[in-house]
N, C-alpha and C positions, 0 to 999 in steps of 0.2 A: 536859730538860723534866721540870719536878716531875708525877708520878700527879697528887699529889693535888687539885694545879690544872687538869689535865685535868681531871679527875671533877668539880670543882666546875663548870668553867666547862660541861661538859657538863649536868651539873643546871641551869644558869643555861637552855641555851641547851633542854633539855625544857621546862622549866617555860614558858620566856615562848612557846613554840610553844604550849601547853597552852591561857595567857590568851590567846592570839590567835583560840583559835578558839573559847575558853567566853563570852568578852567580849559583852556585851551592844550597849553602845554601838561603831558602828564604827569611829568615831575613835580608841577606844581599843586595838581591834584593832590598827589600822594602826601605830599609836604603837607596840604589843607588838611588833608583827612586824619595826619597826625596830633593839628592843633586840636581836631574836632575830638578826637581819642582824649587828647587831655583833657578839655573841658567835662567829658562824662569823669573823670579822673575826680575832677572840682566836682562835680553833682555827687557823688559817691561817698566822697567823704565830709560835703553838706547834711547826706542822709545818714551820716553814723554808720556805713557800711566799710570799714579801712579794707577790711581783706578784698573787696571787688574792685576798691580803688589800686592795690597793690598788686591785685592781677590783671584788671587792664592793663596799668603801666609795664608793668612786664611784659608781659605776653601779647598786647595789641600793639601799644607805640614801641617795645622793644623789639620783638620777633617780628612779625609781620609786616608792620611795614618796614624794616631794613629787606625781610622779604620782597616786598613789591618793590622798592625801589633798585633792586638788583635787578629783575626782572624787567623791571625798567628801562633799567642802564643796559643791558646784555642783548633787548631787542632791537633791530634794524629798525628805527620810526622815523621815515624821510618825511620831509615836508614839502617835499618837489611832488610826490606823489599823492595828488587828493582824490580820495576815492568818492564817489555821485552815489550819495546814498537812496535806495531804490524807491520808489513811492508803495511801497507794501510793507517796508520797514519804517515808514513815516505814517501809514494809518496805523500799523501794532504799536508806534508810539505813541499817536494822540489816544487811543482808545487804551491803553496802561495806564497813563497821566488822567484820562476820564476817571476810569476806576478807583484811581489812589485819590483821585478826590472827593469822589460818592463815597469812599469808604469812610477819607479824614471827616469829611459833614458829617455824617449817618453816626462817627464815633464821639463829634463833639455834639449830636443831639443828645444821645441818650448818657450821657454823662453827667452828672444828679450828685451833686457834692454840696451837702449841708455843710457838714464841718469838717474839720481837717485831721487828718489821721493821726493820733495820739498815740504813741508807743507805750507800754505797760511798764515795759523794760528797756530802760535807757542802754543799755551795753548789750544790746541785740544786734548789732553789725559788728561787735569787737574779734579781732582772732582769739584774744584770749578765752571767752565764753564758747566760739568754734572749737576750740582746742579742746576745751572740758567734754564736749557733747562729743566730740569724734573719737577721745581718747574712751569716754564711756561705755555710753550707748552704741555705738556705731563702732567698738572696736574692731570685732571679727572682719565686719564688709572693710574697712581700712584695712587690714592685714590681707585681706586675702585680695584686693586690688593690689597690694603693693607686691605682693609672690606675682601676683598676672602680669603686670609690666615689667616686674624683674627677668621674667621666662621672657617675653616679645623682645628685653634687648637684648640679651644673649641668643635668640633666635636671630636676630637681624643681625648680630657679629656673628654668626656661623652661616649666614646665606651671604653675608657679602665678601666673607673670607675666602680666598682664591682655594683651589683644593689640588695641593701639591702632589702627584705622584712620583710615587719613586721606582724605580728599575730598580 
C-alpha cells in the first residue's frame, strides 16, 4: 500500500466529512456524506478488508443514504423560514466541539507508534478466509441466527398482513 495514497485518500475522506457538515443545503450534505462513505470504501480495501468494503458499499452508500435522501426529499424545508437558533443551544455547541477536541489531543498524545502493524496473514480481510471460519467454527451461531431472522420476517409478514374476517 502506497503512504501517499493513504494520506490522500484520508484528506479526501477529512474533507468531504468537513462539507457534510458545513453544507448549507441538505441534499448536498447527504450527497457529501455519500462521497465520504466511499472513500472509507477505498480505505477498506487499502487494508485488505473486501467484505467491509463490500458492506459499506451496500448497506451505507446503497440503503441508507437513498434512505436519507428520501427523507430528505419528502420533508417540507422552506428556506423563507429561518429559525434564530437559541443561545443555550450555542453554548451546548461550543462546549461539544470543546470536548471533541480535548478528546482528539488527549488521543493523539497518547498514541505511541514505533512501527507499523504487520499482518501475519495476508488474506485476513478476505471473504473467502470469512467463509471458512463461519462455515466451521462458527457454524451452529450462523444457523441459528439465520432460523431468528427467518421467524422476525415471517413475523413481520403476519403483523402487517391485514386480518380478513369472514361472516
Amino acid at each position: 500500500m502506497s503512504i501517499t495514497l493513504f494520506y490522500f485518500i484520508a484528506f479526501l475522506s477529512i474533507f468531504f466529512s468537513l462539507l457534510v457538515i458545513f453544507a448549507k443545503n441538505p441534499v448536498h450534505s447527504v450527497l457529501y456524506l455519500i462521497v465520504t462513505f466511499f472513500t472509507f470504501t477505498i480505505h477498506y480495501i487499502l487494508l485488505n478488508a473486501q467484505f467491509l468494503a463490500i458492506v459499506n458499499f451496500i448497506v451505507y452508500m446503497g440503503a441508507i443514504m437513498v434512505l436519507f435522501l428520501f427523507v430528505l426529499m419528502l420533508l417540507n424545508l422552506n428556506e423563507n423560514e429561518s429559525s434564530s437558533k437559541s443561545t443555550l443551544l450555542k453554548i451546548a455547541g461550543v462546549i461539544a466541539g470543546m470536548c471533541l477536541i480535548i478528546t482528539l489531543v488527549g488521543s493523539v498524545k497518547a498514541l505511541h507508534v514505533s512501527d507499523p502493524l504487520i499482518l501475519k496473514t495476508q488474506d485476513l480481510g478476505l471473504v473467502k478466509s470469512l467463509g471458512k471460519v463461519l462455515f466451521s467454527k462458527f457454524l451452529l451461531p450462523f444457523e441459528v441466527s439465520s432460523i431468528l431472522l427467518l421467524s422476525a420476517m415471517v413475523g413481520a409478514v403476519l403483523l402487517a398482513k391485514k386480518d380478513i374476517k369472514r361472516a
